[in-house]
C-alpha positions in Angstrom: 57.0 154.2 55.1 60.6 155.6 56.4 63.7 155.7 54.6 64.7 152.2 55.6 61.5 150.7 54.8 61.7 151.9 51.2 65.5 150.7 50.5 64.6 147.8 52.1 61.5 147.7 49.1 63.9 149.4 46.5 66.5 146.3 47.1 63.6 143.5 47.4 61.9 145.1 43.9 65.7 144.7 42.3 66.2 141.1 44.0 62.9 140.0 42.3 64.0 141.0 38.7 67.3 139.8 38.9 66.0 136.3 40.1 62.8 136.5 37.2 65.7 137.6 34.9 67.4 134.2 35.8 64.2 132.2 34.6 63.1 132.0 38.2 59.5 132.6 39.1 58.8 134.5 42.1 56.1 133.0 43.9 55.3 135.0 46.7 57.4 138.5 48.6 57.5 139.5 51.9 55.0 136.3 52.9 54.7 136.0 56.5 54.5 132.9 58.9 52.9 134.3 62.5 55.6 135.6 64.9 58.7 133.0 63.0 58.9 136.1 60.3 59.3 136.7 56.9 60.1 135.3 54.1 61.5 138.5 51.5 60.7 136.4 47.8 59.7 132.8 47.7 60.9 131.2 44.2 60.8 128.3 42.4 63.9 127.5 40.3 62.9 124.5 38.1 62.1 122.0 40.7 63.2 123.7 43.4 62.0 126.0 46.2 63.7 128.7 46.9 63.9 131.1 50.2 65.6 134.0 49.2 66.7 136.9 52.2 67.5 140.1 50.6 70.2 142.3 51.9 70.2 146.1 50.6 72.6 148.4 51.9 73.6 152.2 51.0 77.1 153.6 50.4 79.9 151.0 50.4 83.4 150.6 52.0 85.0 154.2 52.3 81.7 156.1 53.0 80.8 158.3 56.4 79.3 155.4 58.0 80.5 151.7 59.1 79.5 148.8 56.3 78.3 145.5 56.7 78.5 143.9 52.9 75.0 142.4 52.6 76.6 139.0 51.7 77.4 138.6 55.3 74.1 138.7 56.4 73.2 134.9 57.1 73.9 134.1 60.4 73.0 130.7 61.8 70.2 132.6 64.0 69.0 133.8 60.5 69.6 130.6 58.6 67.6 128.5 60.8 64.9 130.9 61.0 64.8 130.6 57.2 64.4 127.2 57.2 61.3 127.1 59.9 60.3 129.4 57.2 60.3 127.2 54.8 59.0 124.6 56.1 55.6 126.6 57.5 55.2 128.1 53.8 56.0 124.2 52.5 52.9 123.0 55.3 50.9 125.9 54.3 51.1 126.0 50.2 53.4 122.8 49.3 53.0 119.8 50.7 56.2 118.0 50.8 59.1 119.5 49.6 59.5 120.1 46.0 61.3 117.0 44.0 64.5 119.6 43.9 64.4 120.4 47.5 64.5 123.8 49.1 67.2 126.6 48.7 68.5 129.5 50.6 69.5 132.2 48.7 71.0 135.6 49.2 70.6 138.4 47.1 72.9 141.8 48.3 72.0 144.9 47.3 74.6 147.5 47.4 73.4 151.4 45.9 76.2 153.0 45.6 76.7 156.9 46.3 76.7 157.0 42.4 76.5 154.9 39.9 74.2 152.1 39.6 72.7 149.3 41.8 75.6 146.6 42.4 73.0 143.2 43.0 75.2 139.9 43.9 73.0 136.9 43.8 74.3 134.1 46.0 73.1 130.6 45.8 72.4 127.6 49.1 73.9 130.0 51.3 72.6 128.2 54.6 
């Protein structure tokens, strides 16, 4: 795995204790539907599903090299990419959708050049 690949992992592995911190239970990571694409942690928060897309990123304003905050992640390409997503892992595992509906969340993971991992957990983002 290269050096993305593993902060990628390193901010998905983060993402999935802050959202089983939260009472969530993380159904499924990195699930994939064919060529639509994938899915980073599938949750269920009470009676809700939820798609979370996790953003991890390294440094932070004022480093070497430009910065994209992870929160701006989601764009409408993305979000309705998500929801096919949803809806193929809903056909495949669920049924109809969950009394609660379905959720897209972000999670951005910021690792700092020191210091510890900043993780902003944003709800029905798209």
């Amino acid at each position: 795995m290269n050096a993305t690949g593993a902060l990628g992992r390193y901010g998905e592995e983060l993402a999935a204790r802050r959202l089983a911190e939260a009472g969530m239970a993380v159904l499924a990571r990195n699930w994939r539907c064919g060529r639509t694409g994938e899915i980073d942690i599938v949750a269920r928060d009470g009676e809700t599903m939820v798609v979370c897309e996790v953003k991890t990123r390294r440094g932070g304003p004022g480093g070497r090299e430009p910065f994209e905050h992870p929160m701006a992640a989601i764009t409408p390409a993305k979000a309705d990419r998500l929801r096919q997503l949803a809806a193929c892992w809903l056909e495949r595992y669920g049924g109809p959708p969950p009394p609660g509906g379905v959720r897209i969340d972000l999670i951005g993971v910021v690792l700092p050049r020191r210091g510890a991992p900043q993780v902003e957990h944003a709800q029905g983002v798209a």
